[in-house]
Every structure is written in structure tokens, then in C-alpha cells.
C-alpha positions as CSV (number, residue, x, y, z in Angstrom):
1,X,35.0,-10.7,-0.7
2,X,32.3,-8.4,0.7
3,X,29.4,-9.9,2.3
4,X,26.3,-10.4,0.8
5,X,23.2,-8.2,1.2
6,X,20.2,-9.1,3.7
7,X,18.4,-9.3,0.9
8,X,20.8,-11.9,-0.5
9,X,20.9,-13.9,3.1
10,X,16.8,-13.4,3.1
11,X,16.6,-15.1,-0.2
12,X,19.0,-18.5,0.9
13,X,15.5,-18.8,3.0
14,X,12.9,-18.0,0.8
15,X,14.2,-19.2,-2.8
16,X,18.3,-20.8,-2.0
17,X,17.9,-21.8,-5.9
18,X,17.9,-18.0,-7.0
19,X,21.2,-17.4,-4.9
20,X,24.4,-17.0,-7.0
21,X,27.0,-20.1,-5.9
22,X,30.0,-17.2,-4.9
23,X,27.4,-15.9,-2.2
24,X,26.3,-19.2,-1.0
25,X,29.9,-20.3,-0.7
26,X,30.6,-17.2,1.2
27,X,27.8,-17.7,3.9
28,X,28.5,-21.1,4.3
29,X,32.4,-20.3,5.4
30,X,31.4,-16.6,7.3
31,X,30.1,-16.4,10.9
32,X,28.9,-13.0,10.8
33,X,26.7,-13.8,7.7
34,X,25.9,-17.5,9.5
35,X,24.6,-15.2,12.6
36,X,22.5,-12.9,10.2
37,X,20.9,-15.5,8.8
38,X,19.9,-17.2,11.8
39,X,18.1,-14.4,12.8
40,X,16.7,-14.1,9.3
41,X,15.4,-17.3,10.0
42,X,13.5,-16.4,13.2
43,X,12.1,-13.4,11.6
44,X,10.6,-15.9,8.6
45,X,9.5,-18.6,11.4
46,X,7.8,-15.6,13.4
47,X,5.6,-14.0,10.7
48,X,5.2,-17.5,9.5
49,X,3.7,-18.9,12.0
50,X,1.4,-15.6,12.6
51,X,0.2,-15.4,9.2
52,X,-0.3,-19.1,9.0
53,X,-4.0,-19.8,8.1
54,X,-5.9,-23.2,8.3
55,X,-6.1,-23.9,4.5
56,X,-8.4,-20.4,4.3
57,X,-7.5,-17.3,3.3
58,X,-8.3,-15.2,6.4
59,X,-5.9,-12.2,5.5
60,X,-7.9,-10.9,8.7
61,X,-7.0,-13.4,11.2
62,X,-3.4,-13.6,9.5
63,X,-2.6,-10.0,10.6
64,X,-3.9,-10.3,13.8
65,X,-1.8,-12.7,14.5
66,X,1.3,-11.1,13.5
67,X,0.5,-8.0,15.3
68,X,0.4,-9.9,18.5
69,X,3.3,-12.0,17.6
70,X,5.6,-8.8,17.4
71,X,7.2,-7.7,20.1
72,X,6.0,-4.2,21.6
73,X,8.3,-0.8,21.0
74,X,9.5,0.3,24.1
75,X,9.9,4.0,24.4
76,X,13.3,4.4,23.4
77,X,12.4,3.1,20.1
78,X,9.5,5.7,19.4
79,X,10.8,8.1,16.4
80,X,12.2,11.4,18.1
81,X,10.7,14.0,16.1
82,X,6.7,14.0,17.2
83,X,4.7,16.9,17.0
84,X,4.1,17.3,20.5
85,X,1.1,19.8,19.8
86,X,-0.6,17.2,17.9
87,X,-3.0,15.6,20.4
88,X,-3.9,11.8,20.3
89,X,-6.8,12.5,18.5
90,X,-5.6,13.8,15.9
91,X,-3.3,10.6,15.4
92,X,-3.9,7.3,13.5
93,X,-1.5,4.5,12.4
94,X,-1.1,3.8,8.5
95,X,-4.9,3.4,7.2
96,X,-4.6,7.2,7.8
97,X,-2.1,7.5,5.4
98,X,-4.3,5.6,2.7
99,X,-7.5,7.1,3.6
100,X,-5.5,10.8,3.1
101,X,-3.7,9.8,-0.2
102,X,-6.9,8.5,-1.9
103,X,-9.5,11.0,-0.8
104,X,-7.0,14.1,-1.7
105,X,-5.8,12.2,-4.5
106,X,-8.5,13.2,-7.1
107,X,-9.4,17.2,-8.3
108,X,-12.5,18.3,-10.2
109,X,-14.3,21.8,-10.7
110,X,-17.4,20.8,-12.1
111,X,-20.3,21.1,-9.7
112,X,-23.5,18.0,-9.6
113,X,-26.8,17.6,-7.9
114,X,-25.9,13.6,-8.0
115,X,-22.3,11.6,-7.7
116,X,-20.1,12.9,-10.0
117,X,-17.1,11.2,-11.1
118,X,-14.1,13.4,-10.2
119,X,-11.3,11.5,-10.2
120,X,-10.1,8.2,-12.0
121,X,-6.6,6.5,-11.6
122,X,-4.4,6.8,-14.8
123,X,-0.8,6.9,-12.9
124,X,0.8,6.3,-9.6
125,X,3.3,8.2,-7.7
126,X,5.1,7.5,-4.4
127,X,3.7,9.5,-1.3
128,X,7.6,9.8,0.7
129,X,6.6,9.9,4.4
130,X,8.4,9.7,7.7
131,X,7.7,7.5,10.9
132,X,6.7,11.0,12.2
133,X,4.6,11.8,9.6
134,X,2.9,8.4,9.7
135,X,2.2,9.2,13.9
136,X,1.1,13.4,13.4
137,X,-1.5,12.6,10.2
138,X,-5.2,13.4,11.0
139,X,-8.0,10.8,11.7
140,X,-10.7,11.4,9.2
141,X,-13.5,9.9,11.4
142,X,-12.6,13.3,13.8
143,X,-13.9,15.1,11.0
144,X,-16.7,13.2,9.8
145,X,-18.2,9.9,9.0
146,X,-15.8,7.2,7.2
147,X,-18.5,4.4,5.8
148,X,-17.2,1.3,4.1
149,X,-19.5,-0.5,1.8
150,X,-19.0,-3.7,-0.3
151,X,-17.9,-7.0,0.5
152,X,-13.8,-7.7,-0.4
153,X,-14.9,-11.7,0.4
154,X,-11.4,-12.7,-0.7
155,X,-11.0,-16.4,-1.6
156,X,-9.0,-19.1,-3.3
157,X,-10.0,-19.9,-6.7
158,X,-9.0,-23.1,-8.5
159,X,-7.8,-21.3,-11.8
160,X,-7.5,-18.8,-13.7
161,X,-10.2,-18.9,-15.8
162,X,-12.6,-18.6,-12.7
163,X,-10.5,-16.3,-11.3
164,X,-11.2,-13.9,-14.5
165,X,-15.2,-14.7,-14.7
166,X,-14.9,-13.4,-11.1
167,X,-13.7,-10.7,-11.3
168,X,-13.9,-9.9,-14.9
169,X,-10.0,-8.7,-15.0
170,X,-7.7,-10.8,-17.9
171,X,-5.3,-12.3,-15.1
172,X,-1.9,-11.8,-16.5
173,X,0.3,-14.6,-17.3
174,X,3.8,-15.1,-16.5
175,X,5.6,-16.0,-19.3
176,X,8.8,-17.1,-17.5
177,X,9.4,-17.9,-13.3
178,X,12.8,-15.8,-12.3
179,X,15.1,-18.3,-10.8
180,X,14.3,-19.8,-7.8
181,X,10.3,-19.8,-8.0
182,X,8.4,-22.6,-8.4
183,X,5.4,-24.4,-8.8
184,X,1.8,-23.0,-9.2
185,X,0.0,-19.9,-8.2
186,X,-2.2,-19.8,-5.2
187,X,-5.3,-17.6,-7.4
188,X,-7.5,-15.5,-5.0
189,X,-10.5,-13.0,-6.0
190,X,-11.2,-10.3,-3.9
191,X,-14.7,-8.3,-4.6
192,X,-15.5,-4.4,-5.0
193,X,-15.2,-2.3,-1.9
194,X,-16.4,1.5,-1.5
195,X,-15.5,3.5,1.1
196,X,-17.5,7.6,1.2
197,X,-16.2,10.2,3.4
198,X,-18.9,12.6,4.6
199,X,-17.4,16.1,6.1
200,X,-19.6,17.6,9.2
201,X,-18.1,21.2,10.3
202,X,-19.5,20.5,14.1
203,X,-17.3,17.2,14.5
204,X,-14.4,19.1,13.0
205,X,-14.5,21.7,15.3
206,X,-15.1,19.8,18.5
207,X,-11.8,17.6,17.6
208,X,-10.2,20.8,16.5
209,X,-11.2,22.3,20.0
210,X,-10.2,18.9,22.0
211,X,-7.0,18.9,20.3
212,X,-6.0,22.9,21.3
213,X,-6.6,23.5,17.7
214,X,-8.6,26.1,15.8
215,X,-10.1,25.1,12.5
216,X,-9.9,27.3,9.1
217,X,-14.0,27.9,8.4
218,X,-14.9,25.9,6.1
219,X,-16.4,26.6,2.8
220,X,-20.1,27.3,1.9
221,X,-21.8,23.5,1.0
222,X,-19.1,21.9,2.5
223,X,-20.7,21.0,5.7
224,X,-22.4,17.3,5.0
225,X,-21.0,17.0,1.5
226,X,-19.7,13.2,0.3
227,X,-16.6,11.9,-1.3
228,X,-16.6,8.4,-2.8
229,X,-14.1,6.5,-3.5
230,X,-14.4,2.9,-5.5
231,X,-11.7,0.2,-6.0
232,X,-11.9,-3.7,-7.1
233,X,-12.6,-6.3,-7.7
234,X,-9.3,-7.8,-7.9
235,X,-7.3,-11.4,-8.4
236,X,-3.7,-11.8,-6.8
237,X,-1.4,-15.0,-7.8
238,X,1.1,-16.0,-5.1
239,X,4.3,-17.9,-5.3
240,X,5.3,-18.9,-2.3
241,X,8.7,-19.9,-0.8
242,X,9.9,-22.6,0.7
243,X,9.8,-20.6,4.4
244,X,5.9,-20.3,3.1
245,X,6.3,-16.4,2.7
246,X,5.9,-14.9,-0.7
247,X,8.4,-15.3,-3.3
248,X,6.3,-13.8,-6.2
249,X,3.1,-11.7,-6.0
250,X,1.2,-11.2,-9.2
251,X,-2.0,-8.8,-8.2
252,X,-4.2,-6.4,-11.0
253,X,-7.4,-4.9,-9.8
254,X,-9.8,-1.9,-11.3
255,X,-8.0,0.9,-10.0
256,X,-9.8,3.8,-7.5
257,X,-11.9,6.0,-8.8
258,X,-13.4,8.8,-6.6
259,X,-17.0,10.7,-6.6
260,X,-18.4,13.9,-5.1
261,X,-21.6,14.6,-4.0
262,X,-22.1,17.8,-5.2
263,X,-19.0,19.6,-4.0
264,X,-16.6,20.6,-6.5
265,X,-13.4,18.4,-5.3
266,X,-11.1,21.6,-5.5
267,X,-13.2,22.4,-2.1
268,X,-13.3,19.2,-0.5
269,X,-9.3,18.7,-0.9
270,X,-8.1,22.5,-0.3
271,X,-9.8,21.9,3.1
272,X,-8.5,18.6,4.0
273,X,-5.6,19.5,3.3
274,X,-5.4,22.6,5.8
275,X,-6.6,20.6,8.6
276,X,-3.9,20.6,11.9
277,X,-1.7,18.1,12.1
278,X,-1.3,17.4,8.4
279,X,2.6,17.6,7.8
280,X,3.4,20.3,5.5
281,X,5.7,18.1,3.4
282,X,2.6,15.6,2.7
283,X,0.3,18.5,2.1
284,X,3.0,19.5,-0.4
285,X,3.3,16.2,-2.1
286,X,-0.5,16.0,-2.1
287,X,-0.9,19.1,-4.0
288,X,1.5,18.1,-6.5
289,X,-0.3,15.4,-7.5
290,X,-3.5,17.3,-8.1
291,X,-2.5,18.7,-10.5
292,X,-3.8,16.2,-13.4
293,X,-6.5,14.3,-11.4
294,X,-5.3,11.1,-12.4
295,X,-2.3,10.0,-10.2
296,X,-2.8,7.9,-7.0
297,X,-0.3,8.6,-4.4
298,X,1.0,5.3,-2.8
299,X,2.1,6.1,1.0
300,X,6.0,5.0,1.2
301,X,7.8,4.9,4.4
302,X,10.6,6.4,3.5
303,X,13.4,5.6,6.5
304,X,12.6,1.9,4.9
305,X,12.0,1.9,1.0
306,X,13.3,3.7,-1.8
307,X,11.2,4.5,-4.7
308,X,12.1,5.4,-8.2
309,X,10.4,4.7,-12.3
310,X,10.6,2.6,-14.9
311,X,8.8,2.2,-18.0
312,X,6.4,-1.1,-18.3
313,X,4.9,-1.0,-22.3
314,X,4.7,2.1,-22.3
315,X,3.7,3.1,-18.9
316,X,5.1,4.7,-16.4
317,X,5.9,2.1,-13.2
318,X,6.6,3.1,-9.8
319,X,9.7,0.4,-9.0
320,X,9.7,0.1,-4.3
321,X,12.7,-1.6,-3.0
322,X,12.9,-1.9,0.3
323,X,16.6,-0.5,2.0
324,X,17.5,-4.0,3.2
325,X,16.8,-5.6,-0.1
326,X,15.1,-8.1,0.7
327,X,11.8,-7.1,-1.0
328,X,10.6,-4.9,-4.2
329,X,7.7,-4.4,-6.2
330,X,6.3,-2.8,-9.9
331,X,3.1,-1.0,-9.9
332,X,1.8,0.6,-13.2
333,X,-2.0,1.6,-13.9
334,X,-3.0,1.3,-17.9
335,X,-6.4,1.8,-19.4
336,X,-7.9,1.9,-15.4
337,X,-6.1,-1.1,-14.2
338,X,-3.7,-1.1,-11.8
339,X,-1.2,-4.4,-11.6
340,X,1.5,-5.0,-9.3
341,X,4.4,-7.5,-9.3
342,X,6.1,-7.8,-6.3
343,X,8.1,-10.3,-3.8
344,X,11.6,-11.3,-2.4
345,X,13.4,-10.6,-5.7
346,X,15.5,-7.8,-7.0
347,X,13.7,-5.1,-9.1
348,X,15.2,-5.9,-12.6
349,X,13.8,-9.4,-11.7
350,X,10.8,-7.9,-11.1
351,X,10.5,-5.4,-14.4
352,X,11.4,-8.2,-16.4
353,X,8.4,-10.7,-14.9
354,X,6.3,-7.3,-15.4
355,X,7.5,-6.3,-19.0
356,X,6.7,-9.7,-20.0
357,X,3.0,-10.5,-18.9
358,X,0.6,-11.9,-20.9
């Protein structure tokens, strides 16, 4: 008999319930499965313990936690293939890659003397990147000033019912629990949160300059122009395993929607996405998704998950499976909602809890 996936070992931790009797019978008798899933096991008591919060929900604290938990990468474990060129300024760890796929995501022509609404979520798409890509994408703050406004202030909420006068989404309902979850929900709200990008052609340059780089001149009105972007609120139900990781995670929020100051879009994005260090594969992906104005790229590491569709009543779902199998997730935007169902589960698990909220 072959061995069972990681993702099948994973899930004797999380959810044993939801593990087919032939696989169980199989670990219990195999030492090279036994070994696995001892170090499965450390893994789950690691990022447990990290993300283990004091009866709040301090996803802050949580992460900081985990980061200093994991165990540093030594050189020899750096991806090969780094644009050397690319100075460190010019570098940024993944919040690069959301700050790029939202603020390109969007296209408009029209022209306003006030915020215009350019762009508003109506699809997603995956964003396929590289480790290397993740390590050579530009810092927006070396071009400008990133502000954040709003206050997330995500908490625990008894029930539903507060949890939709909070946030004044319908929280979906799960009709059935796949096998092996259990129990109720942990509900949280999390509040509206706006984040405006503001170009300035001196910073540009300077970073440019620092970084042995020479900047495309930027077009007329361009200097001190705005983007916007708006997301939330949002509520999130969690199962959780018996390891205290999460077995199921129901989340809808109001999707992004993104605003210009003035500045047709076309010119804030054609710009942006010229700037050095961008890797020409993202710019590529970027551009394809301009087309409509309406799909949201969602940045996917792609040495780790694999990404591929399925329809959800109607709409068209981006399904995420990570290689190892031991997570997945839906995400599907309709009528400017966005809901994702995700967690230690197989996807066809997953489209079935999706294709049956209420």
C-alpha cells in the first residue's frame, strides 16, 4: 500500500475523525509514516504555541510570536535565482506583493477633480510568483507615501447575529461540518481599513538613483497624485482542531475597491508597473488582469501552492491547495463580497462546505 499524503498524516493531528481507517491502519504499522508524523507534530506544537493568545484575539502578537519561534534561514537555503542588480531598497517581504497586486489591480480612463471610484472587485485571479519574485518586488514607500487609515479592531463576538449587525455582512451558514470538525465557531469582526498610495517623482528618483537605477519620467499630473484603496469590514468563523490550529475557516468581507485622485488609473498602473525591479512575469500577469477592472489578483507562491477554478453558484472560485496537501482554500467574490472557505481539508471538501452556504 502506498503511504499516505502529508496532508493525510497532518490531518491524524488536526481532525484523526476525518482520516479514512485503511490510512490510519497504515501509519499505525509504518515507521517512515510514524517518523513524519512526529515531526508533524512539532511543527503543530511550534506554531501552536507561537500563535497561542491569552483568551484575545491579538492576530498581532500571534505572528510575532511565530516569527521568532521559527528558526532563521541560513544562507544555503536562500532561493538561487536573485536579481543581484536589485538593491536592498528596492526589496520588501510579502506585504509588497499585496500592496502591488491591489494598487495595479484596478484600470480606469475617466479623469476627476475629487476620488473617483476606479476599480471595484467582481472576480479573483491567482497572482503565480516565485520565492525570487517575492525577494526582487519594489517597496512602494521608495516611491511615495503608503498611509493606512481605519481601525481593523478585530474581536470575538458571541454570535452570529452580532457578528452581522457589526459588520453588516449576512454571515454564511454551514449547512453540514465535513467529517472530522466539530463543535462551534469562534465568530470575530474585523472593521474597515483604507490604505492611499501617494506617488512623489523626487522620492522615486532618489531610490532609483540609490539603487543604480534610472527611472522612466513620469507622466504629466502624476507627481503627488493618490490611489485609494478600501476593503472590510469583515467576520471570520473558525473551527478549530484538536492541535488548536484551524480545521475550518469560514471568512466574507466587502471586497477592495480602489479610488484615484484625479489621475486616470491607466497612468498611475502603466507607471508602476515599469518601475525596476518589478519581475517581468508579474508585470505580465498584472496587465492581464487589467484588462476588465474587476479582478483582484491574489499573490500565490508558486514553489508551494497550486491554483486552479471551480464554479461556486454561479461564480467563478479560485480553489489554493497547498503542494503538501495539507491545506486548501475557495475564494469567490459575488455582488462585491468576497468569501473564503478554507482549512486542513481537501478541496472537494471544501467546494462542497462553499457550494452549500446559507
Amino acid at each position: 500500500m502506498r503511504h499516505p499524503t502529508e496532508g493525510t498524516l497532518r490531518r491524524l493531528l488536526d481532525e484523526p475523525a476525518g482520516v479514512p481507517d485503511p490510512d490510519r491502519a497504515h501509519v499505525a504499522g509504518c515507521s517512515q509514516c510514524l517518523a513524519t508524523l512526529a515531526d508533524s507534530r512539532r511543527d503543530a506544537d511550534l506554531v501552536g504555541a507561537a500563535l497561542a493568545t491569552e483568551g484575545t484575539s491579538d492576530v498581532d502578537a500571534g505572528w510575532r510570536r511565530l516569527t521568532a519561534a521559527l528558526p532563521t534561514a541560513t544562507p544555503a537555503a536562500r532561493p538561487e535565482r536573485v536579481r543581484p542588480s536589485r538593491s536592498r531598497g528596492f526589496r520588501r517581504p510579502a506585504a509588497a506583493v499585496l500592496a502591488f497586486g491591489v494598487v495595479l489591480a484596478g484600470a480606469g480612463t475617466a479623469a476627476a477633480t475629487d476620488w473617483l471610484q476606479v476599480f471595484r472587485t467582481e472576480e479573483v485571479a491567482p497572482l503565480s510568483l516565485s520565492t525570487s519574485d517575492l525577494v526582487a518586488l519594489p517597496d512602494l514607500s521608495a516611491y511615495g507615501d503608503v498611509e493606512l487609515t481605519g481601525d481593523p479592531d478585530v474581536h470575538d463576538v458571541p454570535d452570529a447575529a452580532t457578528a452581522a449587525e457589526e459588520s453588516g455582512l449576512d454571515v454564511p451558514e454551514v449547512a453540514d461540518l465535513p467529517r472530522g470538525v466539530t463543535g462551534e465557531p469562534t465568530i470575530s469582526v474585523g472593521g474597515q481599513l483604507s490604505a492611499t498610495f501617494t506617488y512623489s517623482a523626487d522620492r522615486a528618483a532618489q531610490a532609483a538613483a540609490a539603487a543604480g537605477e534610472t527611472l522612466p519620467p513620469p507622466p504629466p499630473g502624476l507627481d503627488g497624485s493618490s490611489v485609494r484603496l478600501v476593503a472590510g469590514p469583515g467576520v471570520a468563523q473558525v473551527w478549530s482542531s484538536e492541535s488548536g490550529l484551524p480545521a475550518l475557516v469560514v471568512g466574507r468581507a466587502v471586497a477592495p475597491s480602489a479610488y484615484s485622485s484625479g489621475v486616470p488609473f491607466e497612468t498611475v498602473r502603466d507607471h508602476l508597473l515599469s518601475l525596476p525591479g518589478l519581475p517581468d512575469d508579474v508585470a505580465a500577469q498584472l496587465r492581464s488582469f487589467t484588462a476588465d477592472g474587476s479582478t483582484l489578483p491574489i499573490p500565490v507562491p508558486a514553489d508551494l501552492v497550486t491554483s486552479s477554478t471551480a464554479d461556486v453558484d454561479g461564480a467563478e472560485a479560485t480553489v489554493l491547495t497547498s503542494r503538501d496537501g495539507a491545506m486548501a482554500a475557495v475564494v469567490w467574490v459575488s455582488d462585491g463580497v468576497v468569501t473564503a472557505v478554507g482549512g486542513s481539508l481537501d478541496p472537494d471538501e471544501l467546494l462542497s462546505v462553499a457550494r452549500d452556504l446559507g
